[in-house]
SETI-383820 format. One record per residue (C-alpha): residue number from 1; residue in three letters; x, y, z. Coordinates in Angstrom, 2 decimals, m for minus. Each point is the difference from the previous one (the first is absolute). Layout:
   num   residuo        c1        c2        c3
   NUM       ALA         X         Y         Z
...
This chain:
   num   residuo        c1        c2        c3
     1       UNK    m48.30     22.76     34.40
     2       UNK      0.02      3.78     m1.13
     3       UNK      2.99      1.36     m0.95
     4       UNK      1.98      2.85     m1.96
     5       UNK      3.07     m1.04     m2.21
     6       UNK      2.70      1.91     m0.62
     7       UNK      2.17     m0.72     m3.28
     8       UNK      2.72      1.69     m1.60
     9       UNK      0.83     m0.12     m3.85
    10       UNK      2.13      2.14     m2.18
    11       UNK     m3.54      0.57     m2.00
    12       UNK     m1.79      1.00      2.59
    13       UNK      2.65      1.93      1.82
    14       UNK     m0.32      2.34     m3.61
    15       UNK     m3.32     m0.05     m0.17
    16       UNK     m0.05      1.58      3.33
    17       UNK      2.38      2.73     m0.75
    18       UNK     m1.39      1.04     m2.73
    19       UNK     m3.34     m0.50      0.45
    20       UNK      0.85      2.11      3.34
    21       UNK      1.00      3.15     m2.07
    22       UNK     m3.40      0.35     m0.96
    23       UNK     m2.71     m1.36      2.65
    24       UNK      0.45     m1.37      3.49
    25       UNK     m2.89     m2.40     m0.53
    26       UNK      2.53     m2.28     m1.57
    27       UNK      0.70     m1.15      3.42
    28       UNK     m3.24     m1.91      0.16
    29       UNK     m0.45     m0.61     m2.79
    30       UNK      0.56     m3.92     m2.72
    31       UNK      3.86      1.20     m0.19
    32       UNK      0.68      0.53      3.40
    33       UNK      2.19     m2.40      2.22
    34       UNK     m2.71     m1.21      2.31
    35       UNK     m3.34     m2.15     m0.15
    36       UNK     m1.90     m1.35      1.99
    37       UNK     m0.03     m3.90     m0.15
    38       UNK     m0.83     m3.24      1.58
    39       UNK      2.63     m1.95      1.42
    40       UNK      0.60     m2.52      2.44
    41       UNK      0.23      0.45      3.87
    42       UNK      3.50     m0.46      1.28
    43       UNK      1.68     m2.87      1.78
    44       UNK      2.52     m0.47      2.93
    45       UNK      3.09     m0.03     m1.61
    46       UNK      1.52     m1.60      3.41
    47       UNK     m0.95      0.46      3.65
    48       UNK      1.95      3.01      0.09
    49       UNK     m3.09      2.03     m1.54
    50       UNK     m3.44      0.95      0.77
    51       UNK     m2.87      0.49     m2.74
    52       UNK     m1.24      3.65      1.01
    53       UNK     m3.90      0.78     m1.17
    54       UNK     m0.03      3.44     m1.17
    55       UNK     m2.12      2.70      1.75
    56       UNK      1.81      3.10     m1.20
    57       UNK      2.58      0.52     m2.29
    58       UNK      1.49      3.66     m0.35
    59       UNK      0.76      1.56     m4.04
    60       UNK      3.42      1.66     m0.04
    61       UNK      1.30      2.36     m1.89
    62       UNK      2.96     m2.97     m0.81
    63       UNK     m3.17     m1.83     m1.29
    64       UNK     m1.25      3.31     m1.64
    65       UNK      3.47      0.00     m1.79
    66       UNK      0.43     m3.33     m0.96
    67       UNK     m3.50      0.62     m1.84
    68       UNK      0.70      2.57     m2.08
    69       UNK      3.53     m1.89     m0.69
    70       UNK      2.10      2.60      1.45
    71       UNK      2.33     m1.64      1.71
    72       UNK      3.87     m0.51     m0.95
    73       UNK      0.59     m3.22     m1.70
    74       UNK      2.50      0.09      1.98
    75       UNK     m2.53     m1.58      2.67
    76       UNK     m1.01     m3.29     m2.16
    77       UNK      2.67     m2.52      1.08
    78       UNK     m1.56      0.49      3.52
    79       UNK     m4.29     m1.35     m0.75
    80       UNK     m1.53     m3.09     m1.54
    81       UNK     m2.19      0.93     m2.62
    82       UNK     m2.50     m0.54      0.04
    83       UNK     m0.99      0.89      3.47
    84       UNK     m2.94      0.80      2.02
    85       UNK      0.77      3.26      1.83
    86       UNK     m1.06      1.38      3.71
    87       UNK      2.88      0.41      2.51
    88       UNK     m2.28      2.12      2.50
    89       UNK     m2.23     m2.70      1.41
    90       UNK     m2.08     m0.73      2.67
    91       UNK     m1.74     m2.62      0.76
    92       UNK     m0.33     m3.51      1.74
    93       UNK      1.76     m3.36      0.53
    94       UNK     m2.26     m2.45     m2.22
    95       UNK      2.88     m2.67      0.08
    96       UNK      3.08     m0.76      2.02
    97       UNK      3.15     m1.91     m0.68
    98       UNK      1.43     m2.04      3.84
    99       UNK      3.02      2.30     m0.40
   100       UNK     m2.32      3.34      0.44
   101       UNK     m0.14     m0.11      3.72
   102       UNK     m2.06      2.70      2.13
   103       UNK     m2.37      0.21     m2.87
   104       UNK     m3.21     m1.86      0.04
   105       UNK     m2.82     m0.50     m2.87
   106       UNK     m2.38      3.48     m0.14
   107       UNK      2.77      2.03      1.88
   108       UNK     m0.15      3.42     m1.37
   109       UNK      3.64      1.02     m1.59
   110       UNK      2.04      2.91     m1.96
   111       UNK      2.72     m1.10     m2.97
   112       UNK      3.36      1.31      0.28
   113       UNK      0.12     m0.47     m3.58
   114       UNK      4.14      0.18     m0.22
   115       UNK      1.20     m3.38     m1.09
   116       UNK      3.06     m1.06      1.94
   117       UNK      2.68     m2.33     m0.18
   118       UNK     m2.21     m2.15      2.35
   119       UNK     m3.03      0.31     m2.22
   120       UNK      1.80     m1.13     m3.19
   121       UNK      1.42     m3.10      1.67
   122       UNK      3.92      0.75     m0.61
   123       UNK      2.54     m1.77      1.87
   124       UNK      2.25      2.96      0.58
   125       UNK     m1.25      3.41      1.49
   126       UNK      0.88      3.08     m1.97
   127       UNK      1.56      2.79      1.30
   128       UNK     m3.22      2.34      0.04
   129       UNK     m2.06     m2.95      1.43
   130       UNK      2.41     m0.41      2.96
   131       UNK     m0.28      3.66      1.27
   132       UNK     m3.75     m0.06     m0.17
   133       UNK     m0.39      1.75     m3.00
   134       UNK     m1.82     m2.36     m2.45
   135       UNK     m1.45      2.35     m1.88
   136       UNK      3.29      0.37     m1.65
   137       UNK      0.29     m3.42     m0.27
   138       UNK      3.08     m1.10     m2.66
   139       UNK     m1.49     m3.27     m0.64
   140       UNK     m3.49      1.40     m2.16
   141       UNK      0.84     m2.13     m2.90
   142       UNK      1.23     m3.01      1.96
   143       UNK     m0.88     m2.77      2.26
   144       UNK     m3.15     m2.47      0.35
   145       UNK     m2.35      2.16     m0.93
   146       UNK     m0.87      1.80     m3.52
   147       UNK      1.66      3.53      0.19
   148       UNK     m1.37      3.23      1.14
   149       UNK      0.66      2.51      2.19
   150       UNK     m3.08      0.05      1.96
   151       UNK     m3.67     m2.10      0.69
   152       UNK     m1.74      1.05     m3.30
   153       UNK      3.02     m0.08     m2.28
   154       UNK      0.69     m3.87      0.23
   155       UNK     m2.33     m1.76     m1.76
   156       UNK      0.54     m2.99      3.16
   157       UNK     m1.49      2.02      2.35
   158       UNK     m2.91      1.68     m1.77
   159       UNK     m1.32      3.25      1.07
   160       UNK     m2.48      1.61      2.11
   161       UNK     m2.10      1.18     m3.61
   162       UNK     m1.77     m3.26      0.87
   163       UNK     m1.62     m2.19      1.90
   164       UNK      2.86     m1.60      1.72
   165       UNK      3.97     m0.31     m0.09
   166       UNK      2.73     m1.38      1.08
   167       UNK      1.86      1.88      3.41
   168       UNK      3.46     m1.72      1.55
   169       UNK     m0.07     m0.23      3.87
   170       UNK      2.59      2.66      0.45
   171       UNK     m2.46      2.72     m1.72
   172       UNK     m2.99     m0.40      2.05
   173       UNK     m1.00      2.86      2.91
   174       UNK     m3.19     m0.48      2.00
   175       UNK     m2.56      2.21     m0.38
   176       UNK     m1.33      0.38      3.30
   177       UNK     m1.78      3.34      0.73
   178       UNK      0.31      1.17     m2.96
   179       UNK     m1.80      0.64     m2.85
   180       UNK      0.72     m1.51     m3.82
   181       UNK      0.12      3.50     m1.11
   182       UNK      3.53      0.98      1.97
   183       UNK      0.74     m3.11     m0.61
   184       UNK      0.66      0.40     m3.46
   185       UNK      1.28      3.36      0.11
   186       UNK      2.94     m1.44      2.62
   187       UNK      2.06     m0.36     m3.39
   188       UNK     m0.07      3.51     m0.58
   189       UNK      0.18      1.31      2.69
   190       UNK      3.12     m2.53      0.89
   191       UNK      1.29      1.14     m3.69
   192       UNK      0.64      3.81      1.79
   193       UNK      0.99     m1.29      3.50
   194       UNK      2.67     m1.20     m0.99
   195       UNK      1.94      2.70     m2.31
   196       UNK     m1.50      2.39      3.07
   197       UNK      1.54     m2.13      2.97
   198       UNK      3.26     m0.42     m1.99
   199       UNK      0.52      4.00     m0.67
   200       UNK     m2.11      1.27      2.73
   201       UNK     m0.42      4.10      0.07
   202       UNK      1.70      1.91      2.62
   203       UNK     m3.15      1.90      1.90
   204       UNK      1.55      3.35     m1.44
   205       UNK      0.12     m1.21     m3.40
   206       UNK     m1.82      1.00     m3.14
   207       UNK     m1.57     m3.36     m1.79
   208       UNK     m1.92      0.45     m3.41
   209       UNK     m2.17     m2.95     m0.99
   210       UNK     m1.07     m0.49     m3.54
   211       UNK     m3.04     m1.87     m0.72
   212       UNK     m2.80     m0.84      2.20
   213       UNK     m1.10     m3.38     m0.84
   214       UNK     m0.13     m2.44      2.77
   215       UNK      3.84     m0.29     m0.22
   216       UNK      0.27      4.17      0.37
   217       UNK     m2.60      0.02      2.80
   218       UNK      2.02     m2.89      1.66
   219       UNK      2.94      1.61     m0.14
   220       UNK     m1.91      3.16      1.79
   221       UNK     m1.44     m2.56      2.45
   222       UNK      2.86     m1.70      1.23
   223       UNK      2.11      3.19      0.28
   224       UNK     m2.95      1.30      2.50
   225       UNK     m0.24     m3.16      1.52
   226       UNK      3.21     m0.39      1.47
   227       UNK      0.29      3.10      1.14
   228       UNK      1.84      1.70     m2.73
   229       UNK     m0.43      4.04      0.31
   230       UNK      1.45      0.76     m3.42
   231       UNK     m1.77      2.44     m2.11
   232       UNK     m2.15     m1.73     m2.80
   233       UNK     m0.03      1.87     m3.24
   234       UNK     m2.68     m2.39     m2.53
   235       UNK      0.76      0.87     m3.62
   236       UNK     m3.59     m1.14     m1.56
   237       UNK     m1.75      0.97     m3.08
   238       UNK     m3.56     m1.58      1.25
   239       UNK     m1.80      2.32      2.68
   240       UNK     m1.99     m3.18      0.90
   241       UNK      3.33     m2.17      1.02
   242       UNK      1.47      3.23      1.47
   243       UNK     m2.72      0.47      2.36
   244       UNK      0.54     m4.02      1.27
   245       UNK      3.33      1.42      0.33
   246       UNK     m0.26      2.33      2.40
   247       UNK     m2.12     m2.15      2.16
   248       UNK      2.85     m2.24      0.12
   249       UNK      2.06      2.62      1.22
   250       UNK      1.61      2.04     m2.62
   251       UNK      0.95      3.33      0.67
   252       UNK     m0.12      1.94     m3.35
   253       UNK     m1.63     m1.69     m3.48
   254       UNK      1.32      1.90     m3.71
   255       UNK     m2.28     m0.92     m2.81
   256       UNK      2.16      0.76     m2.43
   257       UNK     m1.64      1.94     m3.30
   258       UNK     m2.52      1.29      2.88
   259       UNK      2.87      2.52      1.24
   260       UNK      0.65      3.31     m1.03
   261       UNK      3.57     m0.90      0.08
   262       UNK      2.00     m3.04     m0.27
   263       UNK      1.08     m2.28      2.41
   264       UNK      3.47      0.53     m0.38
   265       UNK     m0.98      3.63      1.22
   266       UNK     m2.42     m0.88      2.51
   267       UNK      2.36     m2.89      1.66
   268       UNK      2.81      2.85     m0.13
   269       UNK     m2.43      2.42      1.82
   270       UNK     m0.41     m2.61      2.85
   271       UNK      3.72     m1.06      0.26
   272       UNK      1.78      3.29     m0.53
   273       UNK      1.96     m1.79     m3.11
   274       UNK      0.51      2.11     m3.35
   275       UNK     m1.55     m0.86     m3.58
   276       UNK      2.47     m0.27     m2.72
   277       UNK     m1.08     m0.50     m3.95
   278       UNK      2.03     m1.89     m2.11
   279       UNK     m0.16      1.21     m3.43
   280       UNK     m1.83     m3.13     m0.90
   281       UNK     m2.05     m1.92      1.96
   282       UNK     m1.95      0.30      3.60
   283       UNK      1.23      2.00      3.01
   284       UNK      2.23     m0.99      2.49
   285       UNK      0.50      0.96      3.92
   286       UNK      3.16      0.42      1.75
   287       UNK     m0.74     m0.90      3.69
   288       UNK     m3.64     m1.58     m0.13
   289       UNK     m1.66     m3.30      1.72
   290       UNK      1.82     m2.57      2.07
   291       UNK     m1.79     m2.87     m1.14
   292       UNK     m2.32     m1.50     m2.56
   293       UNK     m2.30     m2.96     m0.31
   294       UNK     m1.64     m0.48     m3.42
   295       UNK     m2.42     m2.13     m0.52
   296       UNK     m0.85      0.57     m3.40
   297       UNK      3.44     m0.69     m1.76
   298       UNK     m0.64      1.27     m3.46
   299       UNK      2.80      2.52     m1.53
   300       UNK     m1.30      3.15      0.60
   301       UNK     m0.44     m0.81      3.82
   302       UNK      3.57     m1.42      0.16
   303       UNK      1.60      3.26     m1.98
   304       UNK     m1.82      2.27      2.08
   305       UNK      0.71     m1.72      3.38
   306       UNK      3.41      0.47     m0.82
   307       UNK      0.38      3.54     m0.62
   308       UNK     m2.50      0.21      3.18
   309       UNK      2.68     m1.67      2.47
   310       UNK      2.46      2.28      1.64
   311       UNK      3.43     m1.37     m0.09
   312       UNK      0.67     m3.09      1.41
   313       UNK     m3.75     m0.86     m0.15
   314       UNK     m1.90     m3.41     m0.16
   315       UNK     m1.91     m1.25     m2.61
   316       UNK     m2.26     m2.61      0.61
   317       UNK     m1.83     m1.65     m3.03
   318       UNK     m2.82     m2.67      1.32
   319       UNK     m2.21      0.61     m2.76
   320       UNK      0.26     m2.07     m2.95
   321       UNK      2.70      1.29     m2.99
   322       UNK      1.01     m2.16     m2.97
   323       UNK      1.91      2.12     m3.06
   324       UNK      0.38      3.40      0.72
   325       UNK      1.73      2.75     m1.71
   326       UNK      1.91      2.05      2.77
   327       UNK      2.49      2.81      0.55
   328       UNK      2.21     m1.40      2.75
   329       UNK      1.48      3.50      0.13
   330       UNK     m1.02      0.76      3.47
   331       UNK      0.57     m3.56      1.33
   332       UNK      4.23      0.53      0.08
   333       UNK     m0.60      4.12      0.13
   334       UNK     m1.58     m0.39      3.23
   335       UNK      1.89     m3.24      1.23
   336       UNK     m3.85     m1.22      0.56
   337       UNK     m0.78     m3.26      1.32
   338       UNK     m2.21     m2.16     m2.34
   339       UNK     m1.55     m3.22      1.19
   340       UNK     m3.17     m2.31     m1.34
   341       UNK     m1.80     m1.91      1.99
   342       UNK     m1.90     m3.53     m0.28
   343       UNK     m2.31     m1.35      2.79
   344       UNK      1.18     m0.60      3.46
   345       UNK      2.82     m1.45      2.20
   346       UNK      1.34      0.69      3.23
   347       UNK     m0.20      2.60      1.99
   348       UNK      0.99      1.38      3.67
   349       UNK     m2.96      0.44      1.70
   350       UNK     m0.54      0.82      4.09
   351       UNK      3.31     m1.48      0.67
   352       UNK     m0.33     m3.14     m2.14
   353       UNK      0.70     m0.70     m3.53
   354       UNK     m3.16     m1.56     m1.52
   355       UNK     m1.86     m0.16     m3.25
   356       UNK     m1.69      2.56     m2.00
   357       UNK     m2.89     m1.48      0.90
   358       UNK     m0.27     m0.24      3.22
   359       UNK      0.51      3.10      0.38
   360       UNK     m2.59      1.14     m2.31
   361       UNK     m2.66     m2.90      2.17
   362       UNK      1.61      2.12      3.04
   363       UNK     m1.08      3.07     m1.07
   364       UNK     m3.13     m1.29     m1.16
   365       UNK     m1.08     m1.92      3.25
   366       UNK      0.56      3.24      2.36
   367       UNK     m1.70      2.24     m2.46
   368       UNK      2.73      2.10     m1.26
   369       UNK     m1.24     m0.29     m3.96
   370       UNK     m3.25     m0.33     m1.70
   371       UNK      0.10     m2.03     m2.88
   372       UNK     m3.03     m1.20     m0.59
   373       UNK     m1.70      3.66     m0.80
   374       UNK      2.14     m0.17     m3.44
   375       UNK     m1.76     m3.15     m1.43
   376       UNK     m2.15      2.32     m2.09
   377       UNK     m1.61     m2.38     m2.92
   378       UNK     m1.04     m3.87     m0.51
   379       UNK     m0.65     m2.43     m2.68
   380       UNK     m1.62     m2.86     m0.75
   381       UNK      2.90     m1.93     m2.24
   382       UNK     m2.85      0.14     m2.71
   383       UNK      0.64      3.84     m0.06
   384       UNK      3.69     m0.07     m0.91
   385       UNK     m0.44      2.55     m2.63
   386       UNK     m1.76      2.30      2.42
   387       UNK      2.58     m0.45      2.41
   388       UNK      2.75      1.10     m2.58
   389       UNK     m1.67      2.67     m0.60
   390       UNK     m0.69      1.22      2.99
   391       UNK      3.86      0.00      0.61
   392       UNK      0.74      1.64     m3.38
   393       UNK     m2.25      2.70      1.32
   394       UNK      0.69     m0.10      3.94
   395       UNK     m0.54      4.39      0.53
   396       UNK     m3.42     m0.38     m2.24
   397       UNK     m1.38     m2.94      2.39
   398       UNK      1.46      0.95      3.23
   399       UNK      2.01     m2.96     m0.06
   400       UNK      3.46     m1.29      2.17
   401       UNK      0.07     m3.52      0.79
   402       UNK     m2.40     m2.05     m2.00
   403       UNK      0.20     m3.96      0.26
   404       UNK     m2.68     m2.58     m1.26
   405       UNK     m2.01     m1.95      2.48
   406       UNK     m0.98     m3.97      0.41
   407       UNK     m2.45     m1.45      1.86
């Protein structure tokens, strides 16, 4: 079968920075981490496991990241290189171990694609895996089954960036009445839920949301969809993603260097704080937001979302951040709150404490969110390259969630 390969190399990883510096077409192009190959299709591993054929498989910006070889080293001890990536897959049940009950050949199925303590075959439950928080999972390195953190990062279980891979029992989620398309954005959108659910807005609180990807709009969309009232400020430099934003149900969107004056003046205007400058450096508020969710995570976000908060503030970072340079500053000025966030776990939910998603299916089923309108763009796996840059270039094509498509 069809598949991309992703391998990492101290070569390559330079090639990629430098070459970056001066063109973004080295992401597709011979130096680049990925290629599209022919390999084997996978087989049980035990009865535990299900082979999944791939009908749509979400690109992330983690996958976007791990492309252009971003990411923290830091981060290497936890994959199998080299791997076949695709953790936002849906698809169908082509093959199923005796230990996969409730699941039948052909049945239509979502991936959790968190690897747990179950999935990796170890005799002794970790602490994250034992309050239903496997996405944190201590064991990524360990266990039965070659390490990484999630379904696309393992080179065991394959990805959904092919024709078929490997899915454990305890990460399958029927699919029934629903399309492929929110199926693969229930990562995502799970990916917000969580930080929201955990630091929840008061109704008469001020919220600013950076970015407005699908983890930005899912943050919007499960604020609105259980009922928060908070105001929704959308800091967003692309008019096309701002507009999706206020559909989802933000209040105000600042596209910053489109403003007459900066957002540390325009976010005191709305919150009554006051603008200080430093002698060096950006602006800062005294008084300002009472909480932030970023979902970009690069260092000008974090800086600014700091001098944004209004003391005793939360910060919120889902988006992706490897090494930054930061002034912390603000963090122990304003005794702020600072949290990052990674996947789901449990959450209290109409009286019940229950997973992350199954609350998101919840909310799906009764029609509280509509996920399926951001699946904007898809490939052929043959058209890779187009696909990268398409995401490369996301305000130019009108692009949010883009995934590639099987037969």
């Amino acid at each position: 079968m069809k598949a991309i390969l992703y391998n990492f190399s101290i070569l390559r990883f330079l090639g990629m920075t430098l070459g970056g510096m001066i063109t973004k077409s080295v992401m597709w192009s011979p130096i680049s981490p990925i290629r599209l190959i022919e390999v084997d299709e996978p087989r049980l591993p035990n009865e535990d496991w299900a082979v999944v054929k791939t009908k749509l498989s979400g690109i992330c910006a983690s996958d976007m990241s791990a492309i252009k070889m971003a990411d923290s080293p830091t981060l290497t001890p936890f994959a199998s290189f080299p791997f076949i990536p695709g953790h936002e897959n849906a698809g169908t049940i082509a093959e199923a171990g005796r230990g996969v009950r409730g699941f039948s050949v052909g049945d239509r199925v979502v991936v959790n694609p968190a690897l747990s303590c179950e999935a990796r075959g170890m005799d002794d439950t970790c602490a994250s895996c034992a309050r239903g928080e496997p996405s944190v999972c201590e064991n990524a390195a360990e266990g039965r089954l070659a390490k990484g953190v999630n379904t696309g990062y393992s080179n065991e279980t394959g990805g959904g960036w092919s024709g078929y891979f490997l899915a454990h029992k305890s990460q399958l989620y029927r699919l029934d009445g629903i399309s492929d398309e929110t199926g693969i954005m229930i990562d995502a959108f799970c990916s917000s839920l969580h930080p929201v659910m955990n630091n929840f807005p008061d109704d008469g609180d001020t919220v600013i949301v950076i970015g407005t990807g699908p983890l930005g709009l899912s943050a919007i969309c499960a604020v609105r969809a259980l009922g928060g009232k908070a105001k929704i400020i959308v800091i967003e430099k692309s008019t096309f993603s701002g507009g999706m934003a206020k559909e989802a149900g933000a209040d105000i969107v600042i596209c910053p260097g489109r403003e007459k004056k900066t957002v540390y003046e325009i976010i005191a205007e709305m919150t009554g704080a006051k603008v200080y400058k430093p002698l060096i450096g950006d602006q800062i508020l005294m008084g300002g937001v009472d909480k932030i969710f970023d979902t970009v995570g690069n260092a000008a976000t974090m800086q600014m979302s700091l001098r944004l908060l209004r003391a005793g503030g939360f910060y919120g970072l889902i988006g992706l951040a490897a090494t930054e340079k930061l002034d912390l500053t603000p963090l122990w000025f304003k005794e702020i709150t600072m949290t990052g966030s990674l996947g789901y776990g449990m959450q209290d939910y109409r009286g019940k404490r229950v997973y992350t998603w199954d609350v998101a299916l919840d909310l799906i089923r009764n029609k509280k969110i509509d996920l399926e309108k951001y699946v904007t763009h898809k490939f052929p796996i043959e058209d890779y390259r187009e696909a990268i840059k398409v995401n490369i270039f996301k305000e130019r094509y009108g692009a949010v969630k883009t995934a590639f498509v099987f037969d």
